[in-house]
Backbone as CSV, one residue per row, in Angstrom:
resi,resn,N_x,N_y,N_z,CA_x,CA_y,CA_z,C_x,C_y,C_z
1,UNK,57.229,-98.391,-118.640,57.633,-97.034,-118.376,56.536,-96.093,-118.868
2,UNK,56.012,-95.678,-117.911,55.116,-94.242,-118.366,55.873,-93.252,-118.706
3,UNK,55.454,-92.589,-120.781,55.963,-91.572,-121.141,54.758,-90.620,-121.088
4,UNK,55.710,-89.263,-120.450,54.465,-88.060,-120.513,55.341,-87.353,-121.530
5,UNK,55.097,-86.227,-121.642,55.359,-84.705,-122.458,56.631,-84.322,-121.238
6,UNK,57.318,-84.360,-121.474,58.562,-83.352,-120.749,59.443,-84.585,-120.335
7,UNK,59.197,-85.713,-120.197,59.581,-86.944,-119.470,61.226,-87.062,-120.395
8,UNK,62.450,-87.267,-120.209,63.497,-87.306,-120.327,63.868,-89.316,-121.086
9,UNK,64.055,-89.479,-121.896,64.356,-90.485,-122.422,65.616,-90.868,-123.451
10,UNK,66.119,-92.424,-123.331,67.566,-92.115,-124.610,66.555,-93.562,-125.632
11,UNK,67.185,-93.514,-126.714,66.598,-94.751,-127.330,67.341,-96.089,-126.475
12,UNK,67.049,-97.527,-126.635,67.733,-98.516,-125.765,68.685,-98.709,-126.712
13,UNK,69.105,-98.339,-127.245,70.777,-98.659,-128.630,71.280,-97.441,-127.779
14,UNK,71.076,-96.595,-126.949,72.012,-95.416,-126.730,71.845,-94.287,-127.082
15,UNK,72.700,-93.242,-126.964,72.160,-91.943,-127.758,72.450,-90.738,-126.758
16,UNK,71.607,-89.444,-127.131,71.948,-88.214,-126.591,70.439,-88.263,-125.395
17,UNK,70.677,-88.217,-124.452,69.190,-87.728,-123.578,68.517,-86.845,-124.561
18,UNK,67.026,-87.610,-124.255,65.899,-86.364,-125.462,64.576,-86.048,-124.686
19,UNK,64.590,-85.370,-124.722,62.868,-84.826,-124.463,61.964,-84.843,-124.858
20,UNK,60.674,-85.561,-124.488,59.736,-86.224,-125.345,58.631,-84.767,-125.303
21,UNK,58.821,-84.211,-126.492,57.485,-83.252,-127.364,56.213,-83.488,-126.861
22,UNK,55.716,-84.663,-127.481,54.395,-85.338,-127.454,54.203,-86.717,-127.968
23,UNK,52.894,-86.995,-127.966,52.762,-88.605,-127.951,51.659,-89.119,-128.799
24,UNK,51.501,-89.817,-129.547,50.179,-90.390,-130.169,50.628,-91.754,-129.969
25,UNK,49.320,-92.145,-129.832,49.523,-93.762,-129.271,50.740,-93.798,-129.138
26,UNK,51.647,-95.048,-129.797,52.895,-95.427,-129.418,53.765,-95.105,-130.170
27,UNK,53.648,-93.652,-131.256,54.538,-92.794,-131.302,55.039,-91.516,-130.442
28,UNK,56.443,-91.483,-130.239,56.900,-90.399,-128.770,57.448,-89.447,-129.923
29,UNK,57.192,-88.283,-130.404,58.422,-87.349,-130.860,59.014,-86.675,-129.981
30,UNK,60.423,-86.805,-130.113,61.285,-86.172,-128.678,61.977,-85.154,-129.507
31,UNK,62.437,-84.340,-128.577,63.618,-83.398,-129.325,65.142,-83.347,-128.283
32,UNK,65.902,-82.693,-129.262,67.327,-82.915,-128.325,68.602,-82.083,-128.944
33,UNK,69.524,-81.646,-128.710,70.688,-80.802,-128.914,71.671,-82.052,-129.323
34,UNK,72.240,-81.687,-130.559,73.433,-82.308,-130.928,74.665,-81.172,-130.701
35,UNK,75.618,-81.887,-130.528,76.991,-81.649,-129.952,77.389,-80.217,-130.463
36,UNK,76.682,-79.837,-131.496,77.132,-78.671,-132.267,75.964,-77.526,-131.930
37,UNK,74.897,-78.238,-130.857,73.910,-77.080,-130.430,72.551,-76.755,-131.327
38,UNK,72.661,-77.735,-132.174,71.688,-77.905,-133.308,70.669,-78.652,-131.988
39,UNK,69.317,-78.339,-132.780,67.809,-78.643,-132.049,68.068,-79.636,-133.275
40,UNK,67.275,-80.567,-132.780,66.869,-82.082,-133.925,65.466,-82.545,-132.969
41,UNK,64.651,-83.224,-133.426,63.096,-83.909,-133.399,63.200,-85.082,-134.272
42,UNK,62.800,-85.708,-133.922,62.409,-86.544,-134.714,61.319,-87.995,-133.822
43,UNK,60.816,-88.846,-134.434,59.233,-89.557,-133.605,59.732,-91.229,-133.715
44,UNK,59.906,-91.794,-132.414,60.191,-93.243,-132.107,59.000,-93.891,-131.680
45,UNK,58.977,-95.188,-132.178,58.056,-95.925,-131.422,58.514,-95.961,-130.155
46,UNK,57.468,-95.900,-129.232,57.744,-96.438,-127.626,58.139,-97.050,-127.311
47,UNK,58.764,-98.560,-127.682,59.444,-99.759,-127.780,60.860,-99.448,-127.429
48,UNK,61.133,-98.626,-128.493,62.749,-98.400,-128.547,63.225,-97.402,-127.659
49,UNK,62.560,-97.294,-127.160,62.637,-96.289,-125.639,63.252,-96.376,-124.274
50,UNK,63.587,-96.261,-123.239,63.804,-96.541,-121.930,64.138,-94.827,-121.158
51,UNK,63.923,-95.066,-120.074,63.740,-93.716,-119.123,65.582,-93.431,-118.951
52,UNK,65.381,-92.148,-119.105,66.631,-91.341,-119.856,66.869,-90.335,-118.633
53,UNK,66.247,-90.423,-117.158,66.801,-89.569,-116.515,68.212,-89.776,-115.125
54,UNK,68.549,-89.021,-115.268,69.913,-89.429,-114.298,69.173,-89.098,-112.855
55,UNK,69.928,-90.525,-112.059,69.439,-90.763,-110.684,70.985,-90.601,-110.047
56,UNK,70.996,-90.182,-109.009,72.316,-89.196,-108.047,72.165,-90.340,-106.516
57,UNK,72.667,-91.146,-106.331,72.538,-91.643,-105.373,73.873,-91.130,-104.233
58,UNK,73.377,-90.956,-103.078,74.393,-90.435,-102.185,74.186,-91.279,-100.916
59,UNK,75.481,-91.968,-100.686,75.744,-92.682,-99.930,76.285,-92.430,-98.375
């Protein structure tokens, strides 16, 4: 999975959709809204990652 800067991701354990900040090597810091509207950041290895955007299929 290619991560850019804006690219939409959840960790693979699950989680809130986050938005990846920026990138150094194979650290991603993403940011994201918790339930209460709070901003949170925080920096995952790329590993624990998978593509976090919703696909709409219409049949």
């Amino acid at each position: 999975m290619e991560i850019e800067i804006g690219s939409v991701v959840m960790l693979k354990s699950g989680g809130p959709a986050m938005t990846v900040k920026s990138t150094f090597g194979a650290t991603v810091t993403c940011v994201w809204q918790d339930s209460d509207g709070k901003l949170n950041e925080a920096a995952f290895d790329q590993a624990l990652l998978r593509d976090g955007s919703v696909k709409v299929l219409i049949g």
